[in-house]
N, C-alpha and C positions, 0 to 999 in steps of 0.2 A: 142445411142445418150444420154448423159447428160442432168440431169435433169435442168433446168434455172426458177426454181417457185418459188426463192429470189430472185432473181439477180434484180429486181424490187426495192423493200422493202431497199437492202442495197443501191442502186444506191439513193432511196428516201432520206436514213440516212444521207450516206456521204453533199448531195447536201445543208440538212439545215444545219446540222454542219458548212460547207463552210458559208452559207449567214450567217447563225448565226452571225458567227468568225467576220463577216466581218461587219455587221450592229455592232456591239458592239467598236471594234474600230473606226469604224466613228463618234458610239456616245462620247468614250472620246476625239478622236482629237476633238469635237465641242467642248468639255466641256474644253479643255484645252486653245484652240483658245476664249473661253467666255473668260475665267478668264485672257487671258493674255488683249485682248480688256480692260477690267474694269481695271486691272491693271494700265494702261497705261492712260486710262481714270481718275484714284483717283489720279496717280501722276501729271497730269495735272491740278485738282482741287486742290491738296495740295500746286504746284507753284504759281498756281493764288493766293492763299489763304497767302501763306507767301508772295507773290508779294506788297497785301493792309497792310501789317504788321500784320496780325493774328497769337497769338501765336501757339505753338506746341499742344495746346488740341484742338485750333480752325482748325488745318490743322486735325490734327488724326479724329475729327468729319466728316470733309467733307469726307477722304479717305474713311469711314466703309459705311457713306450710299452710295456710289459708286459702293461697290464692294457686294452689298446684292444678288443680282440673285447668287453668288456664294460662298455665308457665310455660306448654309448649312441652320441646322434649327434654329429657331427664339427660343429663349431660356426664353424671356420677352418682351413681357405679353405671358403667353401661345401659345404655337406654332400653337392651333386647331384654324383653319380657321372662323370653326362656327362660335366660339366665339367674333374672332377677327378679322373683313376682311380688304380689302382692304384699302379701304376709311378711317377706324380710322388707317392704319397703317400709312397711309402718314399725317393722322397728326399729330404721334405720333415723324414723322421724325422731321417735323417742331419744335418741340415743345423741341426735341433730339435736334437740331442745338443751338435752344437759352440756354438749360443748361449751368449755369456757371460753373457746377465741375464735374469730373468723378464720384461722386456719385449721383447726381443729374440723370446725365445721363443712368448711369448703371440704375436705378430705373424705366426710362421711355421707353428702346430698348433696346436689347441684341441679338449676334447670335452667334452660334458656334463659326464659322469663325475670327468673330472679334478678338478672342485671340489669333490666329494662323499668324495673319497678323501684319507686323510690316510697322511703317511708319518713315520717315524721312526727315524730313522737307526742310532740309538744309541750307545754312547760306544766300541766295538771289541765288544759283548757281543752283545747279539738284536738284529735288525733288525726292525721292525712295522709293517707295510703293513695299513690298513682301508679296505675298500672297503665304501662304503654304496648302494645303488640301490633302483631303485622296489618293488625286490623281496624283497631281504636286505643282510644284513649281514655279510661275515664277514671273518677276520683270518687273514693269513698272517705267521708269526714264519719265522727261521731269523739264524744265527748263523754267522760265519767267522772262525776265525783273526786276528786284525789285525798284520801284520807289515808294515807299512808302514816304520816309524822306523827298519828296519834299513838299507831301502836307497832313504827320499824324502832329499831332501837336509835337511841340518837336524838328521836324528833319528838317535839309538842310536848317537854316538858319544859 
């Protein structure tokens, strides 16, 4: 009769190999399933945003902080927690919205990601947020109304 005092050990191998394999792409389909939600999400705030007549810095602001759970690391102020937590980052966000210029901005939030992602405003029609990362690609559209000219100053009379 054959010996069987692995057949144990290997059966153990193969089985986490399996769960491994298998818990790892569950974790990137969530990661990719985040990023397209946010996605979807900044192009929503970018239509609303060009809907009240905000220009192209003021849509591209709203798209980045939108899509932060998945810009990767925080590049400004320093990315350590310690130093930096929660609390100042959200009012760093606040503080990121009211800059009037991309260097204003860059100086007060920065993330990876940000540079990776493009925005598009568009002319009153679809709004188009892409977000690119080390992992996927994907695109969130969405579209609003633009009724700005009725009541910015200026327009629709």
């Amino acid at each position: 009769m054959p010996s069987r005092a692995g057949q144990a050990a290997v059966e153990t191998v193969l089985a986490v190999l399996i769960v491994t394999s298998v818990f790892l792409v569950l974790f990137r389909l969530s990661h990719l399933l985040t990023g397209k939600i946010l996605a979807e999400h900044a192009a929503m705030r970018v239509a609303r945003a060009r809907a009240v007549g905000f220009n192209d810095f003021m849509c591209r602001k709203a798209a980045r902080l939108c899509v932060i759970p998945v810009a990767g690391k925080r590049l400004w102020p320093d990315g350590d927690s310690d130093k930096f937590g929660i609390a100042e980052e959200r009012a760093k966000m606040r503080t990121y919205l009211e800059s009037p210029d991309e260097a204003r901005a860059h100086g007060l939030l920065e993330y990876e990601g940000w540079n990776k992602m493009s925005v598009d405003p568009g002319d009153g029609g679809q709004s188009v947020v892409t977000l690119n990362t080390e992992w996927f690609k994907v695109e969130g559209k969405a579209g609003v109304e633009g009724n700005s000219s009725y009541y910015m100053e200026g327009g629709g009379n």
